[in-house]
C-alpha angles and dihedrals in degrees: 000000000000106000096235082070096043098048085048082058102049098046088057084046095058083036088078105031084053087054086061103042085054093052093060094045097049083041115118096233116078108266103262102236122206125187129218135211098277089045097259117149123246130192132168089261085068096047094044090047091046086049092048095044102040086044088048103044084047097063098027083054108010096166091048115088111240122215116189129169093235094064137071105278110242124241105271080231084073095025100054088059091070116100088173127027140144110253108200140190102185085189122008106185097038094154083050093046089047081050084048088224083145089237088128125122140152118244120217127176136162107219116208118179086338106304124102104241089167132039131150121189108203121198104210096195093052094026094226120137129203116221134186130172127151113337095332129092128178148159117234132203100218097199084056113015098236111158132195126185135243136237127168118235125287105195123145126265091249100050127101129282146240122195122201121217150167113274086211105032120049120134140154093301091061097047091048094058091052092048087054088038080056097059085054114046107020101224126044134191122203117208105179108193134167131250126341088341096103103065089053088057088054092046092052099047099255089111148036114201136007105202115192128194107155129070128300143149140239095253078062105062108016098082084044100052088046085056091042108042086049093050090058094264124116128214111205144164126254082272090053090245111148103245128255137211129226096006097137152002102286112065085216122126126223122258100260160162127257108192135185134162095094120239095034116124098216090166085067092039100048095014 
């Protein structure tokens, strides 16, 4: 199916389960929280978006594997067979969306070979997804279908610069990286921001780079690095090496950089 469909489809697709997480966080009553087995937080808006997207993708791809978050993860033995499969976050920024700070969105990537080819980052609030396939990258209106597209930045290298950051993890590591991204550029500017959002900052222009030094996993970062590869930008790891999906047995990613403002050599400059 060719991914301009596809990405039609699945914009659709976030289009109603963000309908229903919605529901639950505008609802009157106090959001019930659960807890699994690494600490991560759980609420019925997880569990509806993750109903809504697996059931979908299944009938939209039924011959495609679907990996969400919100399901038990298969054994690699089985995984590592898949040379196509849907990778899915139903609600990335649950502990944002609990605070009711609105840096919630649902993560959605098609992995081929490893490589994400396909990724769209919905906002369920604004219902605007972010889309990037191959070489195209666009926000999307979902009510009215009114799409722009995305660039990275293209500032100079000696302009000055916006970091992207968790809003919840930041750390010595970080900091040290600013300190050495200083020295550099003079100015800096620090965004913090939940969830997938900020690779959809980078992809638009309104940052520059999105350094990353605590744990996540790979239905974090996949959709995001479709929207913002497409979008000119690059996420790599600490080697500079693009990141891959379903390469071993951990669906951990790597700590990494996600870098955008074209033309910059940020390997010299952070190597």
């Amino acid at each position: 199916m060719d991914k301009r469909v596809l990405a039609e489809k699945l914009t659709a697709l976030c289009a109603e389960a963000g309908v229903a997480i919605v529901a639950i966080y505008n609802a009157t009553q106090p959001v019930s929280v659960e807890y699994k087995s690494d600490d991560s937080p759980l609420t019925a808006a997880d569990r509806r978006a993750h109903d809504i997207i697996v059931s979908g993708l299944q009938v939209m791809t039924p011959d495609w594997p679907v990996l969400s978050e919100e399901q038990e993860l298969p054994d690699f033995e089985l995984r590592k067979s898949w040379s196509r499969y849907w990778l899915v976050d139903p609600m990335d920024g649950t502990r944002e969306f609990v605070e009711r700070t609105g840096e919630f969105t649902i993560n959605v990537a098609l992995i081929e070979q490893g490589v994400a080819t396909l990724g769209i980052v919905y906002l369920p609030l604004e219902k605007i997804a972010y889309i990037g396939i191959p070489e195209q990258a666009f926000a999307v209106k979902a009510e009215n279908n009114r799409q722009t597209s995305l660039r990275v930045s293209t500032a100079g290298q000696s302009a000055s610069l916006t970091v992207l950051s968790s809003s919840r993890y930041q750390g010595e590591k970080l900091e040290r990286c600013i300190l050495r991204l200083a020295e550099h550029f003079g100015d800096i500017e620090r965004l913090p921001a939940g969830s997938a959002l900020k690779f959809c900052y980078l992809a638009e222009g309104r940052g520059d780079i999105y350094p990353r030094f605590s744990p996540c996993c790979e239905w974090d970062t996949a959709a995001g690095q479709a929207v913002l590869e497409a979008a000119g930008g690059s996420l790599v790891d600490l080697k500079f090496n693009p990141l891959r999906y379903n390469q071993q047995l951990s669906i951990m990613s790597p700590n990494f950089y996600g870098l955008a403002r074209i033309g910059t050599n940020w390997k010299k400059i952070l190597d």
